[in-house]
C-alpha positions in Angstrom: 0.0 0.0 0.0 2.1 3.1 -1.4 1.4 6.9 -0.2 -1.7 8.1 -1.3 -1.6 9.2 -5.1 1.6 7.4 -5.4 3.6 10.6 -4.4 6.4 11.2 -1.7 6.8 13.3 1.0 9.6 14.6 2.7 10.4 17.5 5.3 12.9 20.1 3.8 15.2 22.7 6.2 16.2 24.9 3.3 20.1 25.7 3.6 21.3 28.8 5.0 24.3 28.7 3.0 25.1 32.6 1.3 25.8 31.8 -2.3 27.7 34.7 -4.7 24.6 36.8 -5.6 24.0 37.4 -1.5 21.2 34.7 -1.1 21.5 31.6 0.8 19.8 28.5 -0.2 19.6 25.6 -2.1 21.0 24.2 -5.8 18.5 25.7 -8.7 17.3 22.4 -10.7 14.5 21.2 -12.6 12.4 17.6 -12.6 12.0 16.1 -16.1 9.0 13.7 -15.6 7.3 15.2 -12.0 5.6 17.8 -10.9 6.8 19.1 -7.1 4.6 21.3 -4.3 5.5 22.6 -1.6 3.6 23.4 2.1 5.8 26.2 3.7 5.2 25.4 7.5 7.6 27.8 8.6 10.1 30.7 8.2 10.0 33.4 4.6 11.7 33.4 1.6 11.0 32.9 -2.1 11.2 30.4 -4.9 12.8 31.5 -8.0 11.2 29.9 -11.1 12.7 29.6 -15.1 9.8 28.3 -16.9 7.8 28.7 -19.9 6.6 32.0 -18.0 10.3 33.5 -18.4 11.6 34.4 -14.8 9.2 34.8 -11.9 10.1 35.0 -8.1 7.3 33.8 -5.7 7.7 34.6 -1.7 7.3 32.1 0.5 6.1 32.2 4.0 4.1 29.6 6.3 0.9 28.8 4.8 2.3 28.8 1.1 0.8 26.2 -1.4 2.7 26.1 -4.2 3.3 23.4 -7.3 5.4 23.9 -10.4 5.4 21.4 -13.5 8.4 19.2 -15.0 11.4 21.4 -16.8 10.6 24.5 -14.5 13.9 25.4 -12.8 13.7 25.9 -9.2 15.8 27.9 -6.6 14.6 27.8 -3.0 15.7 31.1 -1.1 16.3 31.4 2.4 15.5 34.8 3.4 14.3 34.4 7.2 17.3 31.7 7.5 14.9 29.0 9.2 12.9 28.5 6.0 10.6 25.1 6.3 8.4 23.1 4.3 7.1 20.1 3.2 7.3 19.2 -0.4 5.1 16.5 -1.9 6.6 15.0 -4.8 4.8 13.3 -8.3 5.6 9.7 -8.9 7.5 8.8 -5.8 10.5 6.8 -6.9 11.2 8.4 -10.0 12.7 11.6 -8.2 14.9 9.3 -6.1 15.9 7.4 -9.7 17.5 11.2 -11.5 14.7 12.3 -12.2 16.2 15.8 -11.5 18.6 17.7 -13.5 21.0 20.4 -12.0 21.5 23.7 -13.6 25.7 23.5 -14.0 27.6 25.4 -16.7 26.3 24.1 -20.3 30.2 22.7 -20.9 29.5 20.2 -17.9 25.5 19.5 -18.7 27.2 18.7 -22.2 29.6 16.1 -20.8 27.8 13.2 -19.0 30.3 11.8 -17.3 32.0 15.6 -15.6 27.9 16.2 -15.0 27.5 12.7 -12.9 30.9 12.8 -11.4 29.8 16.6 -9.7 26.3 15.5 -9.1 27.1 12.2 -7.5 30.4 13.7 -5.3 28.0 14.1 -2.1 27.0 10.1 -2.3 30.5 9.3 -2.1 30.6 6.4 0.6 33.9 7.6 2.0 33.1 10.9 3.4 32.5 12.5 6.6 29.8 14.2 7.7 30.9 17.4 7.4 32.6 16.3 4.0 29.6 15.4 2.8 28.2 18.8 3.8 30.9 20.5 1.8 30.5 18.5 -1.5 26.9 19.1 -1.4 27.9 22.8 -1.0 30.2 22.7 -3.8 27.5 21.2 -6.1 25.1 23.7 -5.0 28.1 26.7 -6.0 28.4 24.7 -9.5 24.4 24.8 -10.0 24.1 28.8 -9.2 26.9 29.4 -11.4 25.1 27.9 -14.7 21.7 29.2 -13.2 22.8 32.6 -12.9 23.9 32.5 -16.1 20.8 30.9 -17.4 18.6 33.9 -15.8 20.7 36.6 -17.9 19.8 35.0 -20.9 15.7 34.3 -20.1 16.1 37.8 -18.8 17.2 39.0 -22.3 15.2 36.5 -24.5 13.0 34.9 -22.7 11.3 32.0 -22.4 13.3 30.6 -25.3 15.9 30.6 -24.0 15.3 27.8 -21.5 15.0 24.9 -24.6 18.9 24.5 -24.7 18.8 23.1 -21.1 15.3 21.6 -21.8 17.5 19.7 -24.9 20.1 18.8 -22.8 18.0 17.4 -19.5 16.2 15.1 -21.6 19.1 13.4 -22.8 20.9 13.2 -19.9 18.0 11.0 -18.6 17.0 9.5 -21.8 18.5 5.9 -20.6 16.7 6.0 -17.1 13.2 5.9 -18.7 12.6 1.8 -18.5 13.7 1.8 -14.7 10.9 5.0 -14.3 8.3 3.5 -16.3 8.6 -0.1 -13.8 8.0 2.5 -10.8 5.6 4.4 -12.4 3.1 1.5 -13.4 3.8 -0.1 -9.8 3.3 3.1 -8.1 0.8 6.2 -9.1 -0.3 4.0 -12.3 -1.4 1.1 -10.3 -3.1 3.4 -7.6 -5.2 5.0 -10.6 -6.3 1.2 -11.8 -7.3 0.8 -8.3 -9.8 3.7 -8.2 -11.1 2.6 -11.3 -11.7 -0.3 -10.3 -13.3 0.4 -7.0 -15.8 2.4 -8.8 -16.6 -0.1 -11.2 -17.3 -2.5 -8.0 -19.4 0.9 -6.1 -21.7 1.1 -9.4 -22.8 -2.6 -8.6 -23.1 -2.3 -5.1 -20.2 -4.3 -4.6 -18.0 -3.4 -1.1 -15.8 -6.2 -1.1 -12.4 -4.2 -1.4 -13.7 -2.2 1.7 -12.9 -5.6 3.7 -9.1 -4.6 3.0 -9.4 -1.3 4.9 -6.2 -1.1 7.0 -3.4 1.7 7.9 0.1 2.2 7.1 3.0 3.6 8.9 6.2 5.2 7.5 8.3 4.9 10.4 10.9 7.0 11.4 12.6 9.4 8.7 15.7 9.2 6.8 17.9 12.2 7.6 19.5 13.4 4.2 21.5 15.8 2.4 19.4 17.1 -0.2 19.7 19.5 -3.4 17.9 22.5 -1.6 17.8 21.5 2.4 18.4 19.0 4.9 15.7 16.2 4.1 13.6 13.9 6.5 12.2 11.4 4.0 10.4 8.3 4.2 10.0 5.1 1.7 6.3 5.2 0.8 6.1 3.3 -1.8 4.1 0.0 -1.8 
């Protein structure tokens, strides 16, 4: 029994980190097959968006529903420095299987191998704590620098200007796609084919998957080092 609508959830303490345009937060990325929302539960500061709206900054402060489809590049800010929230994430497992591409330079999205070596470095089974912290920090640097640059030119041109990295996302991920379809038709496809056919069943007055009614527990959370905070996550899927 996966999380309802076969999404994930997770608890996210956006970074405090200042980054070279006097901001602190997290790495600017986009997700290529989910759409992400967040719940702001606590703290201010803003999400800045590269889309097929051009560049748009949204403020955030507790009580904040927001949700943003796949390809929109995403930059949480941490203005208040104890920024909060909960995002619930499309398709959970997918995320978890790259389904998110970081904004570096275009020399290193162009170079699969530079980009995976960068955007694995924090997974590195050999590091401290605090190393860890510091390659994720270093990643994050990396992802601002190509962002910023990216924002000067949908500034200038817009929305166009976001299809090079559009071009280059996709076939970065293009060989992940069998893994994603597998957890896609056991997770959020599979809970859809349920529905359905619970309301076939309702129509004729049939209950019988109502004698299945039970409750789940995730358990105790997963601390992480994520792209734009510290994570609590959970495995929800079935």
């Amino acid at each position: 029994m996966g999380f309802p609508g076969g999404t994930a959830v997770s608890l996210v303490t956006v970074y405090d980190w200042p980054t070279v345009d006097g901001q602190a937060g997290g790495s600017p990325h986009l997700h290529t097959a989910s759409t992400e929302g967040y719940v702001v539960t606590g703290g201010t500061g803003a999400v800045e968006t590269l889309s097929g709206n051009g560049y748009e900054r949204h403020d955030l402060s507790r009580g904040t529903v927001l949700w943003f489809t796949p390809g929109t590049v995403h930059r949480l800010v941490n203005g208040s420095g104890d920024l909060q929230l909960v995002v619930v994430m499309q398709n959970a497992g997918i995320p978890e299987a790259g389904d998110a591409v970081l904004t570096f330079p275009d020399t290193t999205l162009d170079d699969p191998e530079a980009y995976q070596a960068v955007a694995a470095a924090p997974a590195a089974p050999d590091l401290s704590e605090p190393e860890r912290g510091e390659a994720v920090r270093a990643r994050r640097d990396l992802a601002i620098e190509g962002y910023l640059a990216l924002r000067e030119r949908v500034e200038a041109e817009g929305a166009s200007a976001m299809r090079p990295l559009w071009d280059r996302a996709a076939r970065l991920v293009s060989g992940r796609t069998d893994t994603w379809r597998r957890l896609w038709a056991d997770g959020p496809k599979a809970q859809a084919d349920a529905t359905g056919a619970h309301l076939d069943a309702l129509a004729a007055s049939d209950g019988a998957h109502l004698c299945d009614a039970r409750v789940a527990d995730a358990g105790d959370p997963a601390a992480k080092w994520g792209m734009c905070g510290r994570l609590e996550t959970w495995d929800l899927r079935p």
